[in-house]
TITI-933268 format. One record per residue: x, z, y of N, C-alpha, C in turn; residue in one letter. Coordinates in steps of 0.2 Angstrom, whole numbers, padded with zeros to 4 digits, always signed. Example, Ala and Ser with C-alpha at 12.3 -4.5 7.8 and 13.67 -1.06 7.14 Angstrom:
2
+0066+0039-0028+0062+0039-0022+0066+0039-0016a;+0064+0035-0011+0068+0036-0005+0064+0039+0000s;
***
This chain:
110
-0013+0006-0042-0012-0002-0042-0008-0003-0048x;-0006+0001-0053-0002+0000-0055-0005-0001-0064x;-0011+0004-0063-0013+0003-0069-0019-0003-0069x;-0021-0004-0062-0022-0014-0065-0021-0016-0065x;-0013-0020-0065-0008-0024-0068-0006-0022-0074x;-0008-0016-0077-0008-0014-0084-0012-0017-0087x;-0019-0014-0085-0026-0019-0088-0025-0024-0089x;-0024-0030-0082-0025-0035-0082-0020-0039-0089x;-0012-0037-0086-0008-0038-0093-0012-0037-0100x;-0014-0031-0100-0016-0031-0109-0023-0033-0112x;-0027-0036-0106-0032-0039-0106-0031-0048-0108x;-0027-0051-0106-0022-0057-0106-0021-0057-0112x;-0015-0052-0112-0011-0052-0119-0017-0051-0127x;-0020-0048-0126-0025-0045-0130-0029-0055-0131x;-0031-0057-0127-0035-0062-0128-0030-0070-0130x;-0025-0068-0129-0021-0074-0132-0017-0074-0140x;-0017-0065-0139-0014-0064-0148-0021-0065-0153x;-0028-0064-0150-0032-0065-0153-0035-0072-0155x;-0035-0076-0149-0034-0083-0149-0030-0087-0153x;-0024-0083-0153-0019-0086-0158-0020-0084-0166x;-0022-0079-0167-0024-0078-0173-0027-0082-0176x;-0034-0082-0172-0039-0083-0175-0038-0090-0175x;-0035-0095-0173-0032-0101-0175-0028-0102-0180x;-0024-0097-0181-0019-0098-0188-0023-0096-0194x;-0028-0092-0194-0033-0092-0200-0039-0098-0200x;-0040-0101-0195-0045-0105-0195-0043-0111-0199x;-0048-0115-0204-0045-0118-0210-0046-0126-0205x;-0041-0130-0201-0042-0135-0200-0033-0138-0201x;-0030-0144-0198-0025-0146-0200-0019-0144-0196x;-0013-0142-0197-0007-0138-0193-0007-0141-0187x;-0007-0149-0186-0007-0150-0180-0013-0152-0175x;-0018-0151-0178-0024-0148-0173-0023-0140-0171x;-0021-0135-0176-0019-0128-0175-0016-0129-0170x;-0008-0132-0170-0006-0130-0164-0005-0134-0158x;-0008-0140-0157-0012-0141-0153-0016-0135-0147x;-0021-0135-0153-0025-0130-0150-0021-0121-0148x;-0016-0121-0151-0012-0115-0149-0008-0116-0141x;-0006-0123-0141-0003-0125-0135-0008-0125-0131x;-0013-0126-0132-0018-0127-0125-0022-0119-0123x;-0021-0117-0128-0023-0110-0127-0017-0105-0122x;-0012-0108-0121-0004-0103-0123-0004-0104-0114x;-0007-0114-0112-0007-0115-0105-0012-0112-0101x;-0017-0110-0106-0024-0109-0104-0022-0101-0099x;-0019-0097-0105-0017-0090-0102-0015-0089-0096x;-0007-0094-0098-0003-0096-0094-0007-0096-0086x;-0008-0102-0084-0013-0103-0080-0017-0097-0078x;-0021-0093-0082-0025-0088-0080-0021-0081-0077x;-0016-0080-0082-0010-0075-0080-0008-0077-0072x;-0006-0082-0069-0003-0085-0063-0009-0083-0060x;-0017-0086-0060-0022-0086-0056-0024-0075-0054x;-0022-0074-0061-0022-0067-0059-0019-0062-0056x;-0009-0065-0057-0004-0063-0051-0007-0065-0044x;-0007-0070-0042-0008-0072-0037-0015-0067-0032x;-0022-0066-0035-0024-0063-0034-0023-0055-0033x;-0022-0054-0037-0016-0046-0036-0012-0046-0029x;-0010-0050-0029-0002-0052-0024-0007-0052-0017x;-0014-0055-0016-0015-0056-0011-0021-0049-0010x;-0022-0045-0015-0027-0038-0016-0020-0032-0013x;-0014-0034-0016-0010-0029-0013-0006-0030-0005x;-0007-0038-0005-0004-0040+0003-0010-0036+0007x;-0017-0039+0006-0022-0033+0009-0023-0024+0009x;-0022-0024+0006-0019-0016+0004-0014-0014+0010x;-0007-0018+0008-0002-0014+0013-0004-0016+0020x;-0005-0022+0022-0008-0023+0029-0013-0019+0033x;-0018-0016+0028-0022-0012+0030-0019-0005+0032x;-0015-0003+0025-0010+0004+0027-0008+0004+0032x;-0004-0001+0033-0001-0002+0039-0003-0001+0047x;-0009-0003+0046-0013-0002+0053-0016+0003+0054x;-0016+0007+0049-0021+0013+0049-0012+0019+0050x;-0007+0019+0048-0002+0021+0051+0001+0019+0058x;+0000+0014+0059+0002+0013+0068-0004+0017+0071x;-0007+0014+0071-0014+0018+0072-0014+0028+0072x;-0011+0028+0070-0010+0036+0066-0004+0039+0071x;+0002+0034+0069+0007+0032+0074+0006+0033+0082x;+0002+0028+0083+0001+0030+0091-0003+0034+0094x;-0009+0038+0092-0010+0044+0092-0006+0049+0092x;-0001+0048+0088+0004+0055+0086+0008+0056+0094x;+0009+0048+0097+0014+0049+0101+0010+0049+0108x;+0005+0048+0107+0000+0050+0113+0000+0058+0114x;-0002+0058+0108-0003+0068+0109+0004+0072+0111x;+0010+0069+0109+0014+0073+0108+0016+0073+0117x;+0013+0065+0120+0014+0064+0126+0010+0071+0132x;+0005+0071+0132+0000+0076+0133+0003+0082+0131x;+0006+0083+0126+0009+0091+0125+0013+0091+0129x;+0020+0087+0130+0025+0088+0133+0024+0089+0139x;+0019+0086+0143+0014+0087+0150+0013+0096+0151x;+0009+0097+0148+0008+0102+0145+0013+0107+0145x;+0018+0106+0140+0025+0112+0142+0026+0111+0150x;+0029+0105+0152+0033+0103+0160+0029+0108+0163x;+0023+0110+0163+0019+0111+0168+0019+0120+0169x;+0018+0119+0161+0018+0129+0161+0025+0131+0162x;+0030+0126+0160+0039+0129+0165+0037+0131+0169x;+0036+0125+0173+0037+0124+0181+0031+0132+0185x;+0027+0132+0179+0024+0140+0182+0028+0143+0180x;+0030+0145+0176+0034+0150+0173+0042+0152+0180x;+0044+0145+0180+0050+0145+0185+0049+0149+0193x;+0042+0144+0196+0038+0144+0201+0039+0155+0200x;+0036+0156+0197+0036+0164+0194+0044+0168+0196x;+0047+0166+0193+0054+0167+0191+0059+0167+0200x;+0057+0163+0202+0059+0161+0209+0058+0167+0213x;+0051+0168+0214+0046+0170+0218+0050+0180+0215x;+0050+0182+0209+0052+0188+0209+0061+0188+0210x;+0063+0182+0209+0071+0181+0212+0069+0184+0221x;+0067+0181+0222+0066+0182+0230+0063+0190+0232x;+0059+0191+0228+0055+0202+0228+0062+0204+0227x;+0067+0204+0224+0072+0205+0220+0077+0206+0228x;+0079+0201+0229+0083+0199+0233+0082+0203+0240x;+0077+0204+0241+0074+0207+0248+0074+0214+0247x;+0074+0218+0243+0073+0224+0240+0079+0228+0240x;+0084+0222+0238+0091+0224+0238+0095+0222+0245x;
***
């Protein structure tokens, strides 16, 4: 994400310093020149905001999606942990059922 906020920054920047140039060399009168530099400077402007903006809503969709793809992830995790735990209780519960049962061989024996 981070190297298209790069891009698009030196994409921008790249087309206004070149704009700008190509204005201060062009042979017409200073203030036509900057005129034309002020409109060009809004123009970016404007286009750099229309490009945050879009970013802001490619990244809002980004995390949102993350997002759901982690609860999602999330509650599988806590489902299955659920089903293990099941799982353990049961194999105690034989294990003890066991334990009982030779407490009582035990008991009688003696």
């Amino acid at each position: 994400m981070s190297n298209n906020i790069n891009t698009v920054l030196g994409v921008l920047a790249g087309t206004a310093v070149g704009a700008i140039i190509g204005m201060l060399y062009a042979p017409d009168k200073g203030i036509n020149t900057r005129r034309r530099i002020s409109e060009k400077a809004i123009e970016a402007k404007d286009q750099l905001a229309e490009s945050a903006l879009n970013l802001k809503d490619s990244v809002v969709d980004s995390v949102s999606s993350k997002k759901e793809t982690l609860d999602s992830k999330l509650d599988t995790i806590i489902t299955d942990a659920s089903y293990k735990a099941d799982e353990v209780i049961t194999k105690l519960e034989a294990k003890l059922k066991d334990l009982k049962e030779r407490n009582k061989r035990i008991q009688k024996t003696a």
